[in-house]
Every structure is written in C-alpha cells, then in structure tokens.
Rosetta silent file (secondary structure, phi, psi, omega in degrees, C-alpha in Angstrom):
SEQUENCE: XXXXXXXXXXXXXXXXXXXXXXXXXXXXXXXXXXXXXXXXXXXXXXXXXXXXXXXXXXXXXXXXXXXXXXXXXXXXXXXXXXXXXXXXXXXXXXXXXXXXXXXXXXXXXXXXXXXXXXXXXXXXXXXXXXXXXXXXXXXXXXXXXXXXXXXXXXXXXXXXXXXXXXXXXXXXXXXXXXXXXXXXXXXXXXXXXXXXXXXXXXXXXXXXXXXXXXXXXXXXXXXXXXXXXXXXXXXXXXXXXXXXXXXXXXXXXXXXXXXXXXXXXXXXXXXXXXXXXXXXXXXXXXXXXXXXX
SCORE:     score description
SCORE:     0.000 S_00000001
   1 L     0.000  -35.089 -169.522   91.236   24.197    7.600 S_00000001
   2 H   -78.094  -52.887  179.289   93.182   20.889    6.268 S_00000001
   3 H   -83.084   32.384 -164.311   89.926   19.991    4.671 S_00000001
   4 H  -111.198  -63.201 -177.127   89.357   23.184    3.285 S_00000001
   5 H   -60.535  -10.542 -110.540   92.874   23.325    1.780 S_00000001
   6 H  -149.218  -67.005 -161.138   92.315   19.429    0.341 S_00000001
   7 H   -62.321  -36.084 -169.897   89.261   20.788   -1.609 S_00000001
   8 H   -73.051  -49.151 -168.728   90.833   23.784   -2.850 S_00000001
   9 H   -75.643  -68.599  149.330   93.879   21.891   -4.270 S_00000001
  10 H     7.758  -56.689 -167.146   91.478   18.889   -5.177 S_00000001
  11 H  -102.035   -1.188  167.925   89.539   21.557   -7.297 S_00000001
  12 H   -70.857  -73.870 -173.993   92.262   23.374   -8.802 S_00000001
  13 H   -63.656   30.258 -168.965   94.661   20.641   -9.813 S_00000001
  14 H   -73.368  -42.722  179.442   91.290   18.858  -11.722 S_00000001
  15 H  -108.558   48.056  149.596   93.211   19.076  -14.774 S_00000001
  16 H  -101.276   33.155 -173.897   96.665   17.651  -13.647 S_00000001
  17 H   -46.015  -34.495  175.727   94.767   14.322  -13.194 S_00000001
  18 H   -83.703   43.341  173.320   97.882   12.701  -14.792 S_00000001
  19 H  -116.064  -27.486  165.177   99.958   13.557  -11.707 S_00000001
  20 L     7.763  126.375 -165.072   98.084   10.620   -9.711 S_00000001
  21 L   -89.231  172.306 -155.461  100.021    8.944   -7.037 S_00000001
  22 L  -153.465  136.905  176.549  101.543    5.581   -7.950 S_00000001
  23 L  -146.967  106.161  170.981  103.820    3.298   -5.441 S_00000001
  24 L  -141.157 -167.622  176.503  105.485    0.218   -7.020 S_00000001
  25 L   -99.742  147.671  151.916  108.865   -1.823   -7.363 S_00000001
  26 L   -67.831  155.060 -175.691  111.015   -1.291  -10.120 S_00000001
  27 E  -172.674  164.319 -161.224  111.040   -4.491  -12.252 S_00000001
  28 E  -102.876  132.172 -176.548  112.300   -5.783  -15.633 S_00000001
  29 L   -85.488  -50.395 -157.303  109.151   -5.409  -18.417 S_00000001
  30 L  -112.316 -171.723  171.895  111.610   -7.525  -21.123 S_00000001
  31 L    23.551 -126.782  165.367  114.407   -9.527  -20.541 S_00000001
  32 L   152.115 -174.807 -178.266  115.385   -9.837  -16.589 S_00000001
  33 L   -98.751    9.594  149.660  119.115  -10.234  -15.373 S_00000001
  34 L   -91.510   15.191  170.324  119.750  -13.941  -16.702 S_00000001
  35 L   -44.037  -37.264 -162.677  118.878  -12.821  -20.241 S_00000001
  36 L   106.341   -9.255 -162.124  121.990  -12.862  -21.780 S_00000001
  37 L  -111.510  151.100 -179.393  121.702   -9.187  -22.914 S_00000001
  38 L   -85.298  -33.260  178.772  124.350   -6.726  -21.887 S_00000001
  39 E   -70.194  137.518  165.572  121.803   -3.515  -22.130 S_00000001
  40 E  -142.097  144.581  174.621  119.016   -2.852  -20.202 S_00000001
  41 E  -108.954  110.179 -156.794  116.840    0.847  -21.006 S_00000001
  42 E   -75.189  111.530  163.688  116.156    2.259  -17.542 S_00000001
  43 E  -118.768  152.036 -168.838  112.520    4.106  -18.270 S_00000001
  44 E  -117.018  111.798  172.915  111.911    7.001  -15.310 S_00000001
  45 L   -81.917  168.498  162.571  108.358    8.389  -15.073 S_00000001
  46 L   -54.250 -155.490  173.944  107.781   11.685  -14.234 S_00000001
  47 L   -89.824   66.285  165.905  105.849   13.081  -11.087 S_00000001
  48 L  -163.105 -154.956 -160.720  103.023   10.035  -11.288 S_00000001
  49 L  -106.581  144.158  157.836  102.837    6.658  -11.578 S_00000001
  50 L   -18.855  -98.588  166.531  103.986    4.647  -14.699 S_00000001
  51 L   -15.936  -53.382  179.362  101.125    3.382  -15.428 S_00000001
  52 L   -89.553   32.761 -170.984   99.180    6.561  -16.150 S_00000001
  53 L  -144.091  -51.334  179.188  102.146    7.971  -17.775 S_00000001
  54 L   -76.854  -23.501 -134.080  103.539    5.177  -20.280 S_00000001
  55 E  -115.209  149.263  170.330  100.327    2.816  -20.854 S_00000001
  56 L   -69.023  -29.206 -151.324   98.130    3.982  -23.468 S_00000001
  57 L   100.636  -29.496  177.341   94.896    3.443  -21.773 S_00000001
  58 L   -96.438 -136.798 -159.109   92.846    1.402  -23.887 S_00000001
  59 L   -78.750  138.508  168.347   91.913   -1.895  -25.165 S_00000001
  60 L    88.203  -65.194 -126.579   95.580   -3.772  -24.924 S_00000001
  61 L     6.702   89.127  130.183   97.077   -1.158  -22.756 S_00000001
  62 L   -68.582  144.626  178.468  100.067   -0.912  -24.417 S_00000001
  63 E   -94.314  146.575  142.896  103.003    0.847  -23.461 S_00000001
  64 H   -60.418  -41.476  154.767  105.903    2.649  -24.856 S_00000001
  65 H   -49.870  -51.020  168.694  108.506    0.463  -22.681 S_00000001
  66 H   -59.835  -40.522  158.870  106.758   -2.320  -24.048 S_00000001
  67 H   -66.097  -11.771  153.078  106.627   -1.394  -27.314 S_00000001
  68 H   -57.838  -76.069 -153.225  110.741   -0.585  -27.428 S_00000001
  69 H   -47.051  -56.364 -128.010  111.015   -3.901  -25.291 S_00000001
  70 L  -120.747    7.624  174.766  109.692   -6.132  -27.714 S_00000001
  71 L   -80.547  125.344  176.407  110.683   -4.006  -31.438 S_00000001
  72 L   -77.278    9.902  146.156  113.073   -7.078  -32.904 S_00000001
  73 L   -60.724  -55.923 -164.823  115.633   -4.041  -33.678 S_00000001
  74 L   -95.776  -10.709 -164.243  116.108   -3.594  -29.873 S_00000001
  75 L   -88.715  -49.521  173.437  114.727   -7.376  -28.173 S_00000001
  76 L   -16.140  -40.630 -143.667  117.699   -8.336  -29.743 S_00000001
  77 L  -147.631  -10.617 -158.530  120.907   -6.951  -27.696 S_00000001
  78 E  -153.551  145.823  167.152  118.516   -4.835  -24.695 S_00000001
  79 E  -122.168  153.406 -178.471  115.955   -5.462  -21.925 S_00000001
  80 E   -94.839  150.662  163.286  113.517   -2.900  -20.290 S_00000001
  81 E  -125.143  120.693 -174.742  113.174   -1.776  -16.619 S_00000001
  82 E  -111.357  118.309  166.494  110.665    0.139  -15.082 S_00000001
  83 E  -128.078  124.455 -179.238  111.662    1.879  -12.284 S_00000001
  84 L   -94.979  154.344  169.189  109.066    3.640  -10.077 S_00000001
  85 L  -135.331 -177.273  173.029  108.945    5.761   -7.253 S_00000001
  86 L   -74.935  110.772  166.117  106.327    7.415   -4.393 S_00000001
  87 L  -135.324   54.661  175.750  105.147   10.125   -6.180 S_00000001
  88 L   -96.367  143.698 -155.459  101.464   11.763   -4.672 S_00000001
  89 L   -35.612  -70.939  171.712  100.211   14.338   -5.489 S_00000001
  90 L   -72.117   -3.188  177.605   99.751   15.321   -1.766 S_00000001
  91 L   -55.537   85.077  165.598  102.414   13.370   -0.080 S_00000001
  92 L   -38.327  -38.508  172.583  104.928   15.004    2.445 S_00000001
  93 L   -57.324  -16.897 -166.888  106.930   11.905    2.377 S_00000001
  94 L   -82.512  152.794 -174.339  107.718   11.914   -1.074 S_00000001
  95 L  -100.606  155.095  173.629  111.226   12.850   -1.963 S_00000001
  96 L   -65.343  149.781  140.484  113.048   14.966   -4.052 S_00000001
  97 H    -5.738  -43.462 -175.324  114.924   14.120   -7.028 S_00000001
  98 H   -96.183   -9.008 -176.004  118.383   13.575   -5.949 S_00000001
  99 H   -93.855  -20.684 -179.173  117.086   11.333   -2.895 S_00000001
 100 H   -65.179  -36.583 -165.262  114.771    9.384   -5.303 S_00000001
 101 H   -90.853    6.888  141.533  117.958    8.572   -7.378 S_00000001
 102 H   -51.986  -26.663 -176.690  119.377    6.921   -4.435 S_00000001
 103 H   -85.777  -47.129 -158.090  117.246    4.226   -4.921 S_00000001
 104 H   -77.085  -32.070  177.152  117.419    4.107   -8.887 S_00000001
 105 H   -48.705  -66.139 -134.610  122.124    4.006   -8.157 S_00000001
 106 H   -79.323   -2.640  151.837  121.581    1.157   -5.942 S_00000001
 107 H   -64.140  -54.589 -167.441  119.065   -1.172   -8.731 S_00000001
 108 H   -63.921  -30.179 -172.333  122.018    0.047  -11.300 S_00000001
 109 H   -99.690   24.534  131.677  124.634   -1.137   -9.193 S_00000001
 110 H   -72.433  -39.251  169.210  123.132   -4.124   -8.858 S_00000001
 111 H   -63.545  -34.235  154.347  122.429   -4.423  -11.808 S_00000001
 112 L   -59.433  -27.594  177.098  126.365   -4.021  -12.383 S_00000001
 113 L   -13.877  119.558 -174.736  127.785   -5.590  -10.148 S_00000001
 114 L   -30.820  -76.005 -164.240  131.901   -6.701  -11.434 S_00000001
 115 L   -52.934  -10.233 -170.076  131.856  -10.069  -10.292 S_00000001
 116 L   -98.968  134.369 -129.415  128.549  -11.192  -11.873 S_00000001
 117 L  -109.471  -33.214 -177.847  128.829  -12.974  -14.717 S_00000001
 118 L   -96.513  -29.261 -159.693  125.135  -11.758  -15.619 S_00000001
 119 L   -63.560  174.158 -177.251  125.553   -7.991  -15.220 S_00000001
 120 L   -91.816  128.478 -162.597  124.712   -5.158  -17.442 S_00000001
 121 L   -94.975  -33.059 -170.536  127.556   -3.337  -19.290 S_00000001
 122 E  -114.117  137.309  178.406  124.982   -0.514  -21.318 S_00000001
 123 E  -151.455  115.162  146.707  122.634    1.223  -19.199 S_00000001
 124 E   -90.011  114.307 -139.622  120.104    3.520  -21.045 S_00000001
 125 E  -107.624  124.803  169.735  117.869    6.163  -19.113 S_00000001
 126 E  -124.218  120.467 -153.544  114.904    7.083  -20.988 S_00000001
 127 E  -109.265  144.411  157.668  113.097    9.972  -18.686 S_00000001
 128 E  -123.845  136.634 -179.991  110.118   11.708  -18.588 S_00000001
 129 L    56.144  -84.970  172.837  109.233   14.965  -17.110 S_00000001
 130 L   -88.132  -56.520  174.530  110.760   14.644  -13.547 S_00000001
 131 H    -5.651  -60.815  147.649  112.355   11.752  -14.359 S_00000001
 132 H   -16.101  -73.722  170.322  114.938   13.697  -16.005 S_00000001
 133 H   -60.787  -40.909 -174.776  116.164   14.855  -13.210 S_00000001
 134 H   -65.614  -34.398 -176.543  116.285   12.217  -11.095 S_00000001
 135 H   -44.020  -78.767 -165.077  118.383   10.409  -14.157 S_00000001
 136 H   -38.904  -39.368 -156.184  120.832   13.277  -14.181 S_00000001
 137 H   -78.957  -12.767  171.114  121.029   13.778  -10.337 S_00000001
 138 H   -62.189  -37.748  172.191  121.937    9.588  -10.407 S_00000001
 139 H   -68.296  -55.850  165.827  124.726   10.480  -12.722 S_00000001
 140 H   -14.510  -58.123 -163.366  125.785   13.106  -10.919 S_00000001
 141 H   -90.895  -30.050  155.960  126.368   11.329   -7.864 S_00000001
 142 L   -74.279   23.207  164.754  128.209    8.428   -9.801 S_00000001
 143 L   -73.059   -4.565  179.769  130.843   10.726  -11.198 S_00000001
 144 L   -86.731  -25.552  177.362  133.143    9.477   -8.243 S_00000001
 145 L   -86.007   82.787  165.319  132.750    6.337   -9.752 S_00000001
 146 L    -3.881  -36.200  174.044  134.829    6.036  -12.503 S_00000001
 147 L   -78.048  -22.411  170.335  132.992    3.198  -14.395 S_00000001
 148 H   -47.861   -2.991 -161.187  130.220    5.449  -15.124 S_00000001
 149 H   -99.652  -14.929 -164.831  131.601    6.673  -18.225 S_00000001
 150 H  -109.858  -25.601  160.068  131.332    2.942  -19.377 S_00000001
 151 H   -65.910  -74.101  173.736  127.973    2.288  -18.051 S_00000001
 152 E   -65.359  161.639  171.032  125.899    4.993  -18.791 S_00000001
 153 E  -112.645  -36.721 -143.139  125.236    5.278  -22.797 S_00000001
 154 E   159.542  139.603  159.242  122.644    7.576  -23.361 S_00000001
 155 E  -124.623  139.509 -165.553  119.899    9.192  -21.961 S_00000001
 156 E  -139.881  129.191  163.169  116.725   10.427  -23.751 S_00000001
 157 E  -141.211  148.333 -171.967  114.238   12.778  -21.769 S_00000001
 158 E  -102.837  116.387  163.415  110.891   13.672  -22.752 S_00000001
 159 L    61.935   36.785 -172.572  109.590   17.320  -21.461 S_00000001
 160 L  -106.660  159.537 -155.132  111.864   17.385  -18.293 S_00000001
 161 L   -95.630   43.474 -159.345  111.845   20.324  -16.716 S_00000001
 162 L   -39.878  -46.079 -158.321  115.850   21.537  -16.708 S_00000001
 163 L  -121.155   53.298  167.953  114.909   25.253  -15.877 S_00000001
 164 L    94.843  157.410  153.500  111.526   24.428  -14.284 S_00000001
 165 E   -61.531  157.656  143.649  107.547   24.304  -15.804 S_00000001
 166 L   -57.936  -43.236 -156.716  105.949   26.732  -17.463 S_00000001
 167 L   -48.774  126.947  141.450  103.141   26.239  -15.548 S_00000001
 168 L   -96.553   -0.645  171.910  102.347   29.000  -12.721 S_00000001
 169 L   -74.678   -7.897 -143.311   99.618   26.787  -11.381 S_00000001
 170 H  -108.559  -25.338 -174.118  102.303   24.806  -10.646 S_00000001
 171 H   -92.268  -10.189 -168.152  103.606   27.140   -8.499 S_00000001
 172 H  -102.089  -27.696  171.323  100.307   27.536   -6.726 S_00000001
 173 H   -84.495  -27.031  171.887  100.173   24.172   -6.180 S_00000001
 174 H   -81.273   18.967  176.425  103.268   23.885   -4.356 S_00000001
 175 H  -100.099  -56.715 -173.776  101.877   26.343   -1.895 S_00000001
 176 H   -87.443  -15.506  162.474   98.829   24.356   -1.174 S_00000001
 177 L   -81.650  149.711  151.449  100.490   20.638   -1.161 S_00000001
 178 L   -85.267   23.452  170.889  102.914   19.308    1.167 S_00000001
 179 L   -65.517   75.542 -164.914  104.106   17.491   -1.617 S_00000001
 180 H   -54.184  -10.604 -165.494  108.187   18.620   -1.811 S_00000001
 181 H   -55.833  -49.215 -158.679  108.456   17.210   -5.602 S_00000001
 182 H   -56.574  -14.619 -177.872  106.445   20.087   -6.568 S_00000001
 183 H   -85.264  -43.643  152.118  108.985   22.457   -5.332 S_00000001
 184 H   -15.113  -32.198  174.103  111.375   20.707   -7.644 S_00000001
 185 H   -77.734  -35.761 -129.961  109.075   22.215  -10.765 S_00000001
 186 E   -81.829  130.469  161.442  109.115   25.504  -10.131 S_00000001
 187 L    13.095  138.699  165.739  110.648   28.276  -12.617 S_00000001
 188 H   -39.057  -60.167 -166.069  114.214   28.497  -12.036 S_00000001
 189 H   -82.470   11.014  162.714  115.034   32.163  -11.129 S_00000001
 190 H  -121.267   37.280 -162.272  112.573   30.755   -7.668 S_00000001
 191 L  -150.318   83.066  167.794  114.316   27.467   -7.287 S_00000001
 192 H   -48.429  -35.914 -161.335  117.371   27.128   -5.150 S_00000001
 193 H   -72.103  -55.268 -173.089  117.082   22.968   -6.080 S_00000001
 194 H   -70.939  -30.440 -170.749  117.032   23.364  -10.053 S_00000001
 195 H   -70.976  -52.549  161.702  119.848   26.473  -10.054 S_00000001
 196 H   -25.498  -55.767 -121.771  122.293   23.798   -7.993 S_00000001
 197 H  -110.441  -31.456 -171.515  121.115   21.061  -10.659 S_00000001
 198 H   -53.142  -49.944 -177.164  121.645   23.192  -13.907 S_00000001
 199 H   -55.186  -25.163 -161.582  125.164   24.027  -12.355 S_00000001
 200 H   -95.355  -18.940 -171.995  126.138   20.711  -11.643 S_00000001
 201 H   -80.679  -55.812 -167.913  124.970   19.505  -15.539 S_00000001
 202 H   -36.412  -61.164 -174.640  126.692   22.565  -16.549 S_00000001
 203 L  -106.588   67.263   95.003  130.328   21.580  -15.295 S_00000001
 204 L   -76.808  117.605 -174.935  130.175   17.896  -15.668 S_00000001
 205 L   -78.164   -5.006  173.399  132.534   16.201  -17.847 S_00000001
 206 H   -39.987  -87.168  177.939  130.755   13.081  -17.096 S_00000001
 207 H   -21.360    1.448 -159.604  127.953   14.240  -18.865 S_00000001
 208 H  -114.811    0.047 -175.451  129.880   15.364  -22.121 S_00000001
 209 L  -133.637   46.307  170.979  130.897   11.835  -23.197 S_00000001
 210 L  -141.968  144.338 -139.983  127.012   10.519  -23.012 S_00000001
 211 L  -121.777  120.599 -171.192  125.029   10.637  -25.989 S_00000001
 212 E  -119.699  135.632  178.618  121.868   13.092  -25.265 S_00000001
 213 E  -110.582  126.336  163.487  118.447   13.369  -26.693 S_00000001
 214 E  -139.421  134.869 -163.151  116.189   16.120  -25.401 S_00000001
 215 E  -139.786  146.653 -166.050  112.690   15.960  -26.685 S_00000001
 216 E  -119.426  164.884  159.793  110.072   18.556  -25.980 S_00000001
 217 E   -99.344  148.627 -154.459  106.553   19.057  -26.595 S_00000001
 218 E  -112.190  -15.225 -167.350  104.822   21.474  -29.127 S_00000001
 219 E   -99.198  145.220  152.185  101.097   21.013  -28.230 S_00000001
 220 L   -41.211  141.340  148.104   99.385   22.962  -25.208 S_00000001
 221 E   -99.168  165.393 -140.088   97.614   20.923  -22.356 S_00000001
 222 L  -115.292  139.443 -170.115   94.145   21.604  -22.177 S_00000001
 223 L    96.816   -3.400 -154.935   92.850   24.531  -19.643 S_00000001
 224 L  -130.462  -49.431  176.474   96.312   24.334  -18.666 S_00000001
 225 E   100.000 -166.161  169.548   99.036   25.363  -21.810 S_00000001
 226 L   -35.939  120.036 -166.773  102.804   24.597  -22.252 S_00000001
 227 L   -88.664  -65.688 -141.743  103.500   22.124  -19.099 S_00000001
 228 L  -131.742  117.775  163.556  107.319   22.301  -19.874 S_00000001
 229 L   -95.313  179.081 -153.181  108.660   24.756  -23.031 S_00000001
 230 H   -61.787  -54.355  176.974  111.300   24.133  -25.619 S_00000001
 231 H   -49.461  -40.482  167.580  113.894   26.182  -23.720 S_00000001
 232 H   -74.332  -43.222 -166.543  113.599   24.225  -20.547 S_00000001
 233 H   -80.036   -7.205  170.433  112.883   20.705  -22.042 S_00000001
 234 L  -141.433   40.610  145.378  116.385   20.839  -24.380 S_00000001
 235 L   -35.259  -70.517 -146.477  118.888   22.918  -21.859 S_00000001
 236 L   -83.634  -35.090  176.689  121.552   20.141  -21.719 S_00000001
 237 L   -78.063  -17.524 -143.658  121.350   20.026  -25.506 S_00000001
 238 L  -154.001  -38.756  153.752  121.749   23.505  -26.653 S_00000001
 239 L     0.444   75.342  144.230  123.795   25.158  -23.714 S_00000001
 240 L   -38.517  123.231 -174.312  126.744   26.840  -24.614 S_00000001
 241 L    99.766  -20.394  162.410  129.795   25.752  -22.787 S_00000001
 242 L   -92.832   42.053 -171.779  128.161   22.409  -22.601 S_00000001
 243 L   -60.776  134.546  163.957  129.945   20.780  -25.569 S_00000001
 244 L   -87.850  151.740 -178.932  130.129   16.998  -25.927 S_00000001
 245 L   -80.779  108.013  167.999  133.369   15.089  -26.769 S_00000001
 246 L    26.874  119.178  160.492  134.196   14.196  -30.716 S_00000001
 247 L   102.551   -2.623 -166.516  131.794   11.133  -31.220 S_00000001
 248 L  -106.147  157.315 -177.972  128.996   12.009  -29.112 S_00000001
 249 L  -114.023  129.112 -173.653  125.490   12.066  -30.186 S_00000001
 250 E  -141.588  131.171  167.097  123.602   15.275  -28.875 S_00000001
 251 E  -143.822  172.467 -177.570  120.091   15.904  -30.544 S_00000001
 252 E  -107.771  115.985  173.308  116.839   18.135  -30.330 S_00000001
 253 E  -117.690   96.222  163.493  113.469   16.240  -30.912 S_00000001
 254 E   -56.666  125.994 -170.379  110.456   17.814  -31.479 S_00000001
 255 E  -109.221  126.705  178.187  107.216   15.662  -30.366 S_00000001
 256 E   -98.967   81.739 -178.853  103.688   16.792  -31.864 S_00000001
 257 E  -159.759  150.892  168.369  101.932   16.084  -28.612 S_00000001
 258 E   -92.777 -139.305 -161.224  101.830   18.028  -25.337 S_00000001
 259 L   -52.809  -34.717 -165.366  103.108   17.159  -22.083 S_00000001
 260 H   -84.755  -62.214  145.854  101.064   14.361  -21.460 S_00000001
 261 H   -64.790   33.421  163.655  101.018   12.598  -24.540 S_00000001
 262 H   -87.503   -0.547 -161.341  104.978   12.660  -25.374 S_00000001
 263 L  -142.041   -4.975 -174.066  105.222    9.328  -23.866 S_00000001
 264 L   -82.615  132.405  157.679  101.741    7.790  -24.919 S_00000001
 265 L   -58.231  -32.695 -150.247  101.041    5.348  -27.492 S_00000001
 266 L  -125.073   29.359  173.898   97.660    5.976  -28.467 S_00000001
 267 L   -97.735  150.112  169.719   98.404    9.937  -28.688 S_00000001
 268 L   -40.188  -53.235 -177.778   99.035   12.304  -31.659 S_00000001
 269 L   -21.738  -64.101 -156.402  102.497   11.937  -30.467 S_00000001
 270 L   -80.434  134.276   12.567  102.963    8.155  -31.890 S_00000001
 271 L  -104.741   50.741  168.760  104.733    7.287  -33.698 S_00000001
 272 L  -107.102  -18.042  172.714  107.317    9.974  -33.291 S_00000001
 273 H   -66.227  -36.334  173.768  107.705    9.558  -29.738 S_00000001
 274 H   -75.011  -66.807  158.730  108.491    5.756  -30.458 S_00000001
 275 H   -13.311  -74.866  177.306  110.359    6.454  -33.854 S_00000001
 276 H   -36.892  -68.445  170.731  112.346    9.231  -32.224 S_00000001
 277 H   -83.592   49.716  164.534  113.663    6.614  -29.433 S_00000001
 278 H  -119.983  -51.794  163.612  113.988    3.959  -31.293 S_00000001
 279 H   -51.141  -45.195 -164.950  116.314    5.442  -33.510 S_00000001
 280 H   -72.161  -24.750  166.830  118.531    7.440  -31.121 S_00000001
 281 H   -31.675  -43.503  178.183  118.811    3.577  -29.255 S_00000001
 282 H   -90.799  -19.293 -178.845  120.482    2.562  -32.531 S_00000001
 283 H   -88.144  -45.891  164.472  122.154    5.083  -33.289 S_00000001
 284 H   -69.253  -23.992 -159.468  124.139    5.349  -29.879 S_00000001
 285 H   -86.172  -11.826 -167.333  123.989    1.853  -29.621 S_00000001
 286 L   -82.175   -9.508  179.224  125.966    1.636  -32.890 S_00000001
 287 L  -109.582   13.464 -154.033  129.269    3.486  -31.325 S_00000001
 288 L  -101.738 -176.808 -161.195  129.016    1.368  -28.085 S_00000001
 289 L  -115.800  115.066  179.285  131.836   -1.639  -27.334 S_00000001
 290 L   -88.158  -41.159 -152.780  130.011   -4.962  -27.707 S_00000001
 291 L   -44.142  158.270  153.832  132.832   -7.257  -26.807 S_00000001
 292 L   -77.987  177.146 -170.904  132.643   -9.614  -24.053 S_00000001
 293 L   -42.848    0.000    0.000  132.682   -9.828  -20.787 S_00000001
C-alpha cells in the first residue's frame, strides 16, 4: 500500500518537479559578517530547495541572489544570505512555517547581536512562495522584541501564498504526502494554519512600519495553471484595515512569468523580477538611518 501510494503521488505531482527536496545551511552568497556592511538581504525559498528555485539552470548558473549580491548599486552598503530549510516533497519531518522560522530568528539574532561590533543593523527578507510565510511568521514572533522595528526594513515576496494556492492538486497532494508543509498551501476557508496567520498579519503594528512589496505572477504553469493568484500573492498589500504608517513603502508588482519563473533569471520573468527588487532595495533603503554604530 505505501508503495502504491509513492507511485500515485510520484505520478501525479510529475509536474511540480520544482518542489524537489533540498537540505542545506544557510550561508552568506556576498559579503559575510566581517564585511563592513550594515545590511544583509535574507533570500527564503519556497517549498524546495534554493537551488532549483533561484539558479537559472544553465551555462553559468546564475542566480537572482547573486545577481542583487554583486549589482554595484547594492554590493555597495548590503550582503546576501541564503537561508535554506528541509523541505521534501514527501517528508513527515519537515516543518511548518512558523517552526522553520525558528531557525531563520536565531541566524538573525546572530546576526544582530548588540555587543558585536560586526552586526547587521538592516535586515531585508526577500521570499518566495512559502517563504513568505515563514518571513512573516519570524516577524511575528519578534514583535516582543522591540528592536525589530529597527531591524527589519523591508520584505519583498514573490507568489506567497497569504490565503493559500490556487492549485486543487495541491490539495490532493496533501492527502497523499506526509509532507505537513503542504497543509500550509491549502485554500484558506480549509486551513486552520493560514486563517491564524492572516489574523496575526492583520493586527500587527509591527508589520505597518515595514516597507512591503508583494509581487505575483500573471502566467499559468503548464498542465497545472495559476500556482498562487493575484488576490492571495498581494493580501498584506491591498487589505483594508492594514494601513502602513506615513513614510512607508507598500507596493503591488506584477511579474510576466508564472510561479516558477518569478524568481528565475533565465525566464520571461527577467528582468522584471530583478528590476522590480532592485529598485524597491533602493528605494526603502533610501529612508533607512545609515549612521553608525
């Protein structure tokens, strides 16, 4: 029966091949924490591995983190971080969003740390898909911490999935995996986890003094459709009652790529997926407190 159920989800899920699991360390792509730079931009894949999710694929495999790290607008003043998690396809072990972003607090408060003389003062979360969430549910749980308001800067998410996928395969899948992320996708009005996370976005004043990007995708994937639609992927943005405070930057970015390419180089997408965050980086980065330590 287990290898029955393996095959079926095996032959279903054929075209989410870019949910492939991935297990690495977070680590700094640019800079590192003796740089000198006060910023570092925090990138969060979705439910796979980096690699298949940032890198173009071809000759070079270039990246989007790489390509940020190393634009001599941003190399300047900010270093990159890749932070990864367990995320297969079939895993029972793998964790939800808010326990994943246990892990990504304690690299930022390391990376913060008071006393060090090296730490990072701007911390920018640029998210994809799942990612998203786990970003948010990190803030979340640093709203007792007061310094958060001074840390984070901005967050930019690509296609995350505020009120759930589109996707009802998605929902089909989280029947036949023992994967828990997957319950994490699902439609909203069947999601005890996402109705909790909208409320908690909803009513944060953290959140209202952080400068938000939400950027969705317009293209279908293929055999598959809309992974994540407009309405879900810019929630946070467009909410009523979720107003940001005088001075805040809150925008909507359309990307002409679907789910899978919003974050790819070598996609229809580029360059507005780079363009798009490259700008809102400067543009938030242009209201932030420079001073020294």
């Amino acid at each position: 029966m287990t290898q029955l159920r393996q095959l079926l989800l095996a032959a279903f899920l054929t075209p989410f091949a870019f949910l492939l699991p991935c297990v690495a360390q977070g680590h700094y792509l640019t800079g590192g924490p003796h740089s000198g730079h006060r910023t570092v931009i925090i990138f969060i894949h979705g439910y796979r591995g980096s690699n298949a999710s940032w890198d173009s694929g071809t000759q070079g495999r270039k990246s989007l983190p790489l390509l940020i790290g190393e634009d001599p607008a941003l190399a300047g003043f900010a270093d990159v971080y890749i932070f990864e998690y367990q995320a297969g396809l079939g895993d029972p072990n793998a964790q939800l969003p808010g326990s994943i972003a246990d892990k990504l607090l304690a690299e930022v408060r390391t990376m913060t740390r008071f006393n060090d003389p090296d730490r990072k003062d701007n911390i920018v979360l640029v998210c994809h898909s799942m990612g998203g969430l786990i970003g948010f549910s990190m803030i979340e749980q640093m709203q007792t911490d007061q310094i958060v308001k001074k840390l984070i800067k901005m967050v930019f998410t690509y296609g995350t999935p505020y009120r759930g996928t589109s996707l009802s395969r998605a929902e089909f899948a989280a029947v036949l995996s023992p994967n828990p992320q997957l319950y994490a996708l699902l439609q909203i009005k069947t999601n005890p986890y996402l109705n909790e996370f909208q409320y908690k976005y909803k009513h944060s004043t953290t959140l209202r003094s952080i400068d938000l990007y939400c950027a969705y995708e317009i293209k279908a994937m293929p055999h598959i459709g809309i992974v994540v639609d407009e309405a879900s992927a810019t929630a946070p943005c467009v909410d009523p009652g979720n107003e940001k405070m005088p001075g805040t930057h809150v925008k909507v970015v359309k990307i002409p790529g679907n789910h899978e390419q919003l974050v790819r180089p070598d996609s229809p997408a580029y360059p507005d997926n780079f363009d798009s965050l490259k700008a809102a980086i400067i543009e938030s980065h242009s209201s932030w407190n420079e001073g020294a330590h």
